[in-house]
C-alpha positions in Angstrom: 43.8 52.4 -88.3 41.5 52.9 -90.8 39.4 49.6 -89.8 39.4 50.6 -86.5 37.7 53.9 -87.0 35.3 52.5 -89.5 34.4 50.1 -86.9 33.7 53.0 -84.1 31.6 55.1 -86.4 29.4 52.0 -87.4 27.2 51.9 -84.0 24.8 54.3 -85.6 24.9 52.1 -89.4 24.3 49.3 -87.1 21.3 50.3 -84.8 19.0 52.0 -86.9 18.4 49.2 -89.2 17.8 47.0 -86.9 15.3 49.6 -84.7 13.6 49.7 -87.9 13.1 46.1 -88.7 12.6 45.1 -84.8 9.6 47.3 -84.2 8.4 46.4 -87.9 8.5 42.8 -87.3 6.6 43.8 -83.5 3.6 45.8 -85.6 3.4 42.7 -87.7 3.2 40.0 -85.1 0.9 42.5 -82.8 -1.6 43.0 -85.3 -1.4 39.5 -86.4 -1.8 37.9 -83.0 -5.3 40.4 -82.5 -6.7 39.3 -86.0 -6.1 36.1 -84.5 -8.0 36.5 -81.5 -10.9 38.1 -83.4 -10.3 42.0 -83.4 -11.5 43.8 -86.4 -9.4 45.3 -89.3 -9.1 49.1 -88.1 -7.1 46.8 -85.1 -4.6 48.5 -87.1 -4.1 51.9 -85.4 -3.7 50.2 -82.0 -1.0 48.2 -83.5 0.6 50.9 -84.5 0.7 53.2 -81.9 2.4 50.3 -79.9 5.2 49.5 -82.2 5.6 53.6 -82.7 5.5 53.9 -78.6 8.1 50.9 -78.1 10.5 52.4 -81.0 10.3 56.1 -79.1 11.1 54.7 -75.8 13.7 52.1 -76.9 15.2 54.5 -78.3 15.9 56.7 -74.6 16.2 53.8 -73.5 19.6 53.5 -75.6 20.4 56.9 -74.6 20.3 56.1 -70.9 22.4 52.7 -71.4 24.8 55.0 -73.5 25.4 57.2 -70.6 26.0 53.7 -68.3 28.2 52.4 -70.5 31.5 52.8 -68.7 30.4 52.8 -65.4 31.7 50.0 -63.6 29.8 46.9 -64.2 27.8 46.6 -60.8 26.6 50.1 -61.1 25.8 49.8 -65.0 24.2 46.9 -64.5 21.8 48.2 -61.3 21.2 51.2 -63.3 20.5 49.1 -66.7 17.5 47.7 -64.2 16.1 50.9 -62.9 15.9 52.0 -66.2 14.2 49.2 -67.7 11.5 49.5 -65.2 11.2 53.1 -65.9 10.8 52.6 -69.6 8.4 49.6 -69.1 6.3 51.7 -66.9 6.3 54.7 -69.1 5.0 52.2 -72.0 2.3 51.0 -70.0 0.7 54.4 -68.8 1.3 55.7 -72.7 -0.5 52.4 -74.4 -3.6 52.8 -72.1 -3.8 56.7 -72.7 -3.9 56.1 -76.1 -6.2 52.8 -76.6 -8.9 53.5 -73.8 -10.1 49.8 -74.8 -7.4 49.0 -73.4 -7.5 49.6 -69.7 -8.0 47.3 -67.2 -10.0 46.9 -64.7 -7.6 44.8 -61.8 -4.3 45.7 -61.1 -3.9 42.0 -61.9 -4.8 43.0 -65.9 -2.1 45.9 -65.0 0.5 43.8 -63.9 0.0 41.3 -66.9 0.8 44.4 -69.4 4.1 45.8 -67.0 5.2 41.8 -67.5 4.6 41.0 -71.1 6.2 44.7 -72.1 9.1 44.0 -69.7 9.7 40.7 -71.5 9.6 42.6 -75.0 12.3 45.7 -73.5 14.4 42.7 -71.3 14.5 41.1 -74.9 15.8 44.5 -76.9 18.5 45.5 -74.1 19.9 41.7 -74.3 20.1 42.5 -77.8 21.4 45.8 -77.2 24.1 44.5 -75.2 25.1 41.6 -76.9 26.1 43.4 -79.8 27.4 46.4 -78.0 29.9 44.2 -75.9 30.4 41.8 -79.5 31.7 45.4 -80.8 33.7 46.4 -78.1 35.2 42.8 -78.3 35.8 42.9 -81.9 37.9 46.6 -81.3 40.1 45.1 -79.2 40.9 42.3 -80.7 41.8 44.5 -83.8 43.6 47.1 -81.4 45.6 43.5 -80.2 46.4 42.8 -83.5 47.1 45.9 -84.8 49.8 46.8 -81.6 50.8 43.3 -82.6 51.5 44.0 -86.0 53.5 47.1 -85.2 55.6 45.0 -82.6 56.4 42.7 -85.1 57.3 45.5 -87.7 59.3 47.1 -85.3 61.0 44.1 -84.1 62.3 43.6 -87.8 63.3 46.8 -88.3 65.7 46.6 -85.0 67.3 43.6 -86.4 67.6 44.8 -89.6 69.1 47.7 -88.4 71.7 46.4 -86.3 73.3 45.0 -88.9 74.6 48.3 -90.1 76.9 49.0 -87.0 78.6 46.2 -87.7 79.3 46.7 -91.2 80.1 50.0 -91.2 82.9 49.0 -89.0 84.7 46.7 -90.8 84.5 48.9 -93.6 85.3 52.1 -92.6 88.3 50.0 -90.9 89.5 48.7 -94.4 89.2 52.5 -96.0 91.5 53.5 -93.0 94.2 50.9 -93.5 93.7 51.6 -97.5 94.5 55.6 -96.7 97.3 54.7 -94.1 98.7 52.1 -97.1 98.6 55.7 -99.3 95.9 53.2 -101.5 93.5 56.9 -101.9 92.3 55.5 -105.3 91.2 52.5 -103.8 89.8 54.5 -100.8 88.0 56.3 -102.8 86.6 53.5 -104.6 85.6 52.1 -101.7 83.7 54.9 -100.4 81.6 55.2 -103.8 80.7 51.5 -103.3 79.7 52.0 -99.6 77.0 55.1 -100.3 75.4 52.8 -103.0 75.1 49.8 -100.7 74.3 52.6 -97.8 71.6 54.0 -100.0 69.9 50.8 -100.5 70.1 49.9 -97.5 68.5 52.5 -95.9 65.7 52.8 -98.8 64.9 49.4 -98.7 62.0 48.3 -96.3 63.0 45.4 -93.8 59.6 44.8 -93.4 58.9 44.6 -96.9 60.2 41.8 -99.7 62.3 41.8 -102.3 62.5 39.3 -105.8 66.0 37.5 -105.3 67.3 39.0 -108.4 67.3 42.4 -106.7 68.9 41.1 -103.3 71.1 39.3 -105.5 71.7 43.3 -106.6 71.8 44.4 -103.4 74.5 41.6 -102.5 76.8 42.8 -105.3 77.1 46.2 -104.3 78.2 44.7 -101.1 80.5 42.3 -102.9 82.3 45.5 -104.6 83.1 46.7 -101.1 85.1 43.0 -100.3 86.1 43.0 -103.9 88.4 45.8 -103.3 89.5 44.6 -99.7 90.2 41.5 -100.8 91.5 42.0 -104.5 92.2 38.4 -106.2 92.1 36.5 -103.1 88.4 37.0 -103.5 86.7 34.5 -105.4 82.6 34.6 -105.7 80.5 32.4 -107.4 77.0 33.0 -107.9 74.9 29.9 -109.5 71.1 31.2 -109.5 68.2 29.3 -111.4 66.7 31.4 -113.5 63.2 29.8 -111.5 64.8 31.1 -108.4 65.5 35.1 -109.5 62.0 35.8 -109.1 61.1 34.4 -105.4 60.7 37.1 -102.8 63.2 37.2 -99.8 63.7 39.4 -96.7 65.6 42.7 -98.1 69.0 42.0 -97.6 68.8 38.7 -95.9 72.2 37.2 -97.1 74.5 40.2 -96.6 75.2 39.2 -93.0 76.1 35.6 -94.6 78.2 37.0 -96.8 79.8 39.5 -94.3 80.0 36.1 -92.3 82.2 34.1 -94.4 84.5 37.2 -95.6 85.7 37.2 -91.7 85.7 33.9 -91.1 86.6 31.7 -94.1 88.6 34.8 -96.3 89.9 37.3 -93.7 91.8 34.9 -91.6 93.3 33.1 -94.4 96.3 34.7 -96.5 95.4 32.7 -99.9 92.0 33.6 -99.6 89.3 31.6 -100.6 85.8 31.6 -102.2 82.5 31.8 -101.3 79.3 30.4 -103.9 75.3 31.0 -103.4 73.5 28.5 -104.8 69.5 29.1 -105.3 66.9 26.6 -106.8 63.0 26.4 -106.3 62.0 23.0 -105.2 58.9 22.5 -105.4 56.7 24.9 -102.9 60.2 26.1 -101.4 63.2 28.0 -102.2 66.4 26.7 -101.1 69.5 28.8 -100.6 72.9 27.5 -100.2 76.0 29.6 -99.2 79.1 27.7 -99.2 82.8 28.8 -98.3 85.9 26.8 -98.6 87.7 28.4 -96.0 88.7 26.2 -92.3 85.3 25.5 -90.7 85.0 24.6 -87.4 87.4 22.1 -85.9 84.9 22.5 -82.7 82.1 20.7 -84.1 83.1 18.3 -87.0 79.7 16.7 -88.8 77.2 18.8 -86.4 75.4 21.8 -86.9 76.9 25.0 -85.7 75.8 27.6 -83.3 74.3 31.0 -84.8 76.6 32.8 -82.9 77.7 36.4 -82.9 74.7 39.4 -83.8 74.1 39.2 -87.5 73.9 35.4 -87.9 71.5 35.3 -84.7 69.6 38.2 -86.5 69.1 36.6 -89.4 68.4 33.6 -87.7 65.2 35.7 -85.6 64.1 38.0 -88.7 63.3 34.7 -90.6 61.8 33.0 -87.7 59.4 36.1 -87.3 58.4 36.7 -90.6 57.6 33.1 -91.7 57.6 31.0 -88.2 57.8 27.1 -88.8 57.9 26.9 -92.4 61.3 28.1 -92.7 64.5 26.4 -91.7 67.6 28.0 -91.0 71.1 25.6 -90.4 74.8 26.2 -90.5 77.2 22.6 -91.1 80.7 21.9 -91.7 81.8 20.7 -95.1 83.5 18.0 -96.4 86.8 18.0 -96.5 87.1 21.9 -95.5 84.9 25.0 -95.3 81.0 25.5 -93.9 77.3 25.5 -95.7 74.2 27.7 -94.8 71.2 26.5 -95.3 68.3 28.3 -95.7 64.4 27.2 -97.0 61.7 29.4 -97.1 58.4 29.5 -98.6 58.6 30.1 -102.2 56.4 32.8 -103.2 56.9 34.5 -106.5 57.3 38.6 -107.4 54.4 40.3 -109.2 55.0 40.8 -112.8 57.4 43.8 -113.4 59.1 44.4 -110.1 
């Protein structure tokens, strides 16, 4: 917003120096071009007087094209016309008041001054406008981008966001059966580990990054939570290069991973099982593994599977919004059992100290 203010306030930082200089360079080349032709020195006043009366009407002339400006653009432009004849007129009648010398004695002689003025007023308005309409073009391409940046800030704050529905259910599910099972310690636990997780989450920016050693953070106050659902049939494994703990990642990008494999490949499965992130920096990119050993698919053996249900497909859209092609995003079957995500993304390092 601030850019776009600066940029309305700039018409008058814009126009003066250039009033300046144009009728400057005009004095110069008109008292130039009479040396030329053999006037005398004191040619000078005459010079003068014309670049002084062309700066004073050029600049009502900007007044009157100021009060066109949003008129539609058949009546600005007629009206742009009529006031360029008007100002080239007014120049004429005050140039020959001032430099007697100077009048003629045909109305052909008259008619040479209304043309060559006209030429030198056409020239300034054409200027005018160009840079007028350049500036208007220039706001709304930064009003375009700057509605398109708020779209797309939005739009990852709604997915973000709808993770947490989701979540909270199957949690707050678990601390009912725990308080139904008389498990209140547990419960209790439980709760503690859901406000931290809740705090992050909602202090945490979707829009903004985070190193991975913090989402990694992030990801273990999460784990408590299944930790105590889950007890010993939980198994996590977490085999991080110490290259990779500084690359920035979405905030809270591989919960929904997570949460997907605890229904999928631990829920459903009375020994349990065990789920392992695996993160290494290869060359310009960070890649990110999450493996489970729990059933897979039987649906799709050796394919890729479908992103389905919401946080999988959100994750799948936050990444594609944030870094577009150069991230790649792909869920497989394992060998003999269980399923892999995939995910590389541009590896961009944390500033020193976060």
């Amino acid at each position: 917003m601030f850019q776009l203010k600066s940029l309305l306030t700039s018409s008058h930082v814009t126009f003066w120096p250039l009033q300046v200089l144009g009728w400057v360079g005009f004095f110069a080349l008109n008292y130039l071009g009479a040396i030329g032709y053999g006037k005398s020195w004191d040619y000078v006043s005459v010079s003068l007087a014309c670049a002084i009366i062309g700066f004073l009407i050029t600049c009502l002339l900007r007044l009157g094209y100021r009060a066109l400006w949003h008129l539609p653009a058949w009546r600005m432009g007629w009206g742009a016309v009529l006031l360029l004849l008007v100002a080239t007129i007014s120049y004429v009648i005050c140039y020959t008041i001032y430099c007697s010398d100077c009048r003629q004695e045909s109305m052909l002689g008259y008619i040479g001054y209304v043309g060559s003025m006209m030429y030198v007023l056409l020239s300034w308005s054409g200027l005018y406008f160009g840079i007028k309409f350049n500036r208007q073009l220039q706001q709304q391409k930064l009003a375009a981008l700057q509605a398109l940046a708020m779209a797309h800030e939005a739009q990852l704050k709604m997915l973000r966001y709808q993770l947490n529905p989701h979540f909270l259910f199957n949690t707050l599910n678990a601390i009912s059966t725990l308080i139904l099972d008389a498990k209140q310690d547990t419960a209790n636990r439980m709760v503690s580990s859901l406000s931290a997780f809740l705090r992050y989450s909602l202090d945490s920016d979707p829009v903004q990054r985070v190193s991975l050693a913090q989402e990694i953070e992030a990801l273990n106050l999460y784990l408590g939570i299944e930790q105590l659902r889950f007890g010993d049939r939980l198994q996590v494994i977490m085999d991080i290069a110490p290259e990779a703990r500084d690359a920035l990642v979405p905030s809270l990008i591989l919960q929904p991973l997570i949460e997907n494999a605890m229904k999928y490949a631990i829920a459903k499965r009375e020994q349990g099982g065990s789920v392992e992130l695996q993160a290494r920096r290869e060359g310009d990119s960070l890649d990110l593994r999450l493996r489970d050993d729990g059933p897979g698919s039987d649906d799709f053996p050796d394919k890729q599977l479908p992103c389905r249900g919401v946080g999988l497909a959100n994750t799948r859209e936050r990444l594609r919004v944030l870094y577009g092609e150069r991230q790649s995003f792909s869920i497989a079957n394992r060998q003999p059992h269980g399923v892999e995500v995939h995910l590389r993304l541009p590896f961009d390092a944390a500033p020193a100290g976060t």
